[in-house]
C-alpha positions as CSV (number, residue, x, y, z in Angstrom):
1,X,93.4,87.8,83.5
2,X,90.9,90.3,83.4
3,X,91.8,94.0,84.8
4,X,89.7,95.7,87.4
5,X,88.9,99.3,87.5
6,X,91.7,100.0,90.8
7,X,94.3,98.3,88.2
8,X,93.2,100.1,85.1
9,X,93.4,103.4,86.8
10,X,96.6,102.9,88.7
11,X,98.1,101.9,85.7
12,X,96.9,105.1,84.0
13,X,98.3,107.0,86.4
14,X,101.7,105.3,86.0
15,X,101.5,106.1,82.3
16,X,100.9,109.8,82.7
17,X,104.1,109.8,85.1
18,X,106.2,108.2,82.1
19,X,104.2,110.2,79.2
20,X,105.6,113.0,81.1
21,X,108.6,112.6,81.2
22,X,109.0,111.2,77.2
23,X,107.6,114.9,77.0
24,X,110.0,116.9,79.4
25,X,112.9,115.4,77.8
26,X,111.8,116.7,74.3
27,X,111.0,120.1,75.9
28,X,114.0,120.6,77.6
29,X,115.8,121.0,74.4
30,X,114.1,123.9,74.1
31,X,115.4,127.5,76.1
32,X,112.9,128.9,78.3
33,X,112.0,131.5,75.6
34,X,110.1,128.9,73.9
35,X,108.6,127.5,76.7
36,X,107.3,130.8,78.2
37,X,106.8,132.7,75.1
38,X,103.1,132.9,73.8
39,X,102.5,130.5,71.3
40,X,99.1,131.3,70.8
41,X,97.9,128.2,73.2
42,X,94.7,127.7,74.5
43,X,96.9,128.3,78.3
44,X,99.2,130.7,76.1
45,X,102.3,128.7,75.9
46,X,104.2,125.7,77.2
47,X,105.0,126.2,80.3
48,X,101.6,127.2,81.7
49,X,99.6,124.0,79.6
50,X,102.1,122.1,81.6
51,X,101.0,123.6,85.2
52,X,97.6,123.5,83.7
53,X,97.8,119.9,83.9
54,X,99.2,120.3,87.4
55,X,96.1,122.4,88.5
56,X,93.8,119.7,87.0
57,X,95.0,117.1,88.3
58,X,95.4,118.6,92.0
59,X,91.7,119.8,92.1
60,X,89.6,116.2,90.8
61,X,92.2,114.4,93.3
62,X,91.0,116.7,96.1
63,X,87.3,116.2,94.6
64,X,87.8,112.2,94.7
65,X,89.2,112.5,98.4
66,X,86.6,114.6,99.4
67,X,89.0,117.7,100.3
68,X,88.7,121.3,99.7
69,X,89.0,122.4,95.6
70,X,92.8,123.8,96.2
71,X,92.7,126.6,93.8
72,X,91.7,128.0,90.6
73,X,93.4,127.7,87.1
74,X,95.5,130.8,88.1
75,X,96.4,130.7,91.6
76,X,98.5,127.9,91.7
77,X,101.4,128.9,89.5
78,X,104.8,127.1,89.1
79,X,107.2,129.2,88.0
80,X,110.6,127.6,87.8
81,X,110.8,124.7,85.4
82,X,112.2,122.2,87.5
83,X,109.9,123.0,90.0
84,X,107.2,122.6,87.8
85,X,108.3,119.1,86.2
86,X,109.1,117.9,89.7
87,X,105.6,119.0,90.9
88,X,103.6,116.6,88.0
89,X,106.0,114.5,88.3
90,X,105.8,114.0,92.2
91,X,101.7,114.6,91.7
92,X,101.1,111.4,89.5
93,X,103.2,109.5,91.0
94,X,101.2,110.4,94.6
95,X,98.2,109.7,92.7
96,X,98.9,106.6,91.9
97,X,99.8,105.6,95.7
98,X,96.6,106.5,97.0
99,X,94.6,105.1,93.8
100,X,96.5,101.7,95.0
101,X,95.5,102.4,98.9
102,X,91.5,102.7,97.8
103,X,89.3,100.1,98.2
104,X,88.1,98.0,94.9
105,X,84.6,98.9,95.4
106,X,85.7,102.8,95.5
107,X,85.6,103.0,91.7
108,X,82.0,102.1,91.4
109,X,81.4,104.8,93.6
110,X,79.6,108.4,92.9
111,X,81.3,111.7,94.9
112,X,79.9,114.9,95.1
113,X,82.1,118.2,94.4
114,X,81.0,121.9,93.6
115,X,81.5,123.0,90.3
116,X,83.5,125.6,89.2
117,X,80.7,127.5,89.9
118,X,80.4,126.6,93.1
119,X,77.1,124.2,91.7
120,X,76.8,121.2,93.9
121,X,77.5,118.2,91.5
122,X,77.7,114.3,91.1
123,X,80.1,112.2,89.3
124,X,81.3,108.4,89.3
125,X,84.1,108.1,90.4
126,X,86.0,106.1,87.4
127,X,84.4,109.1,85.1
128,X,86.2,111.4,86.9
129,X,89.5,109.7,86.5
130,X,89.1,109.0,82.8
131,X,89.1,113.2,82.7
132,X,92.4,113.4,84.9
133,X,94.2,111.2,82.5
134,X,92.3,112.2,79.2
135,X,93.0,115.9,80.2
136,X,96.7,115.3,80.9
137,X,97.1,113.2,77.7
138,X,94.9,115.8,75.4
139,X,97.0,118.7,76.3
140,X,100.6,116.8,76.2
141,X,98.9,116.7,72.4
142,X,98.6,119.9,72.0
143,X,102.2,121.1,74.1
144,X,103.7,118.6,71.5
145,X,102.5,120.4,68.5
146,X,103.9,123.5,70.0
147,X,107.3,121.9,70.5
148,X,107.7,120.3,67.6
149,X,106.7,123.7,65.6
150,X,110.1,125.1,67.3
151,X,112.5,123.0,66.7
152,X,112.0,119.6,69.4
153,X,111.7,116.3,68.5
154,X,108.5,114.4,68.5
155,X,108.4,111.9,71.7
156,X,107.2,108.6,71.3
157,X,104.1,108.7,74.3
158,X,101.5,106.1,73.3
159,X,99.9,103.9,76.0
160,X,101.6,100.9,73.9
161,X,104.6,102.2,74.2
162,X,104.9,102.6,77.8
163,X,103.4,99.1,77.7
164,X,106.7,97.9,75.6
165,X,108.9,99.7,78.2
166,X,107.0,98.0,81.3
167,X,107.4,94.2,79.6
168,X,110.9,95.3,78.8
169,X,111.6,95.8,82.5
170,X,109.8,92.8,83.8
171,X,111.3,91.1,81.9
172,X,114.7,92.2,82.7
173,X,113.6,91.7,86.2
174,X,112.6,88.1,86.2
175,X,116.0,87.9,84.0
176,X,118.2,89.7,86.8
177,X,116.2,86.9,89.8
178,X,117.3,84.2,87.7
């Protein structure tokens, strides 16, 4: 069965919603010291990679539904930890939802957006997307790194992993209707 773009990218979106949380789990071991203390990041530490993510992914959504760019890197802030899991969290998995409410042929599409310097741009559509979920994964990388460095375990986020986990549950499904 072959997978079309709509499926490819909703399923991509699922992933960074259970990549995620592998993450938080390993980073909640770790006291908020750690995750706000500078750790010599590219977003200083932790916790602000983590909203960094959140900022991203906010701004190309509004891009690809043609809204207003929300903020900047620095305006949007999550402070509290909870809040801030909760917001990614919450922001995939809304993602996801309106990936699966677009029309097939909206991934062949082109959008226009301004720049970060207010530039007027193009971009495909499904480019665009690759950088939401390439971004997100890239700095989870990096935030692991950091983790591990101080004392948290490694968590296990590769794509085939979450694959494993999603036949697991099928399968447990079908099993369960049986």
């Amino acid at each position: 069965m072959m997978t079309t773009l709509k499926k490819h990218f909703i399923y991509q979106a699922d992933y960074q919603h259970w990549a995620n949380d592998m993450l938080f789990a390993a980073l909640d071991t770790l006291d908020e010291d750690a995750r706000q203390g500078n750790q010599g990041m590219v977003f200083e530490n932790i916790h602000k990679s983590m909203n960094h993510i959140l900022v991203v992914t906010r701004n190309w959504m509004a891009r690809l539904k043609q809204e207003n760019q929300i903020v900047g890197r620095e305006e949007l802030f999550v402070a509290d930890w909870k809040e801030l899991k909760n917001a990614l969290r919450l922001e995939f998995r809304e993602t996801q939802r309106w990936l699966e409410a677009q029309p097939e042929a909206f991934f062949d599409e082109q959008i226009g957006y301004l720049s970060a310097d207010n530039q007027p741009r193009q971009i495909w559509v499904r480019d665009a997307l690759t950088h939401i979920m390439t971004h997100a994964a890239h700095l989870r990388g990096q935030v692991t790194a950091v983790a591990v460095r101080l004392g948290a375990a490694a968590p296990e986020m590769d794509y085939l992993f979450y694959k494993g986990e999603m036949e697991k549950s099928l399968e447990h499904l079908r099993a369960t209707k049986d």
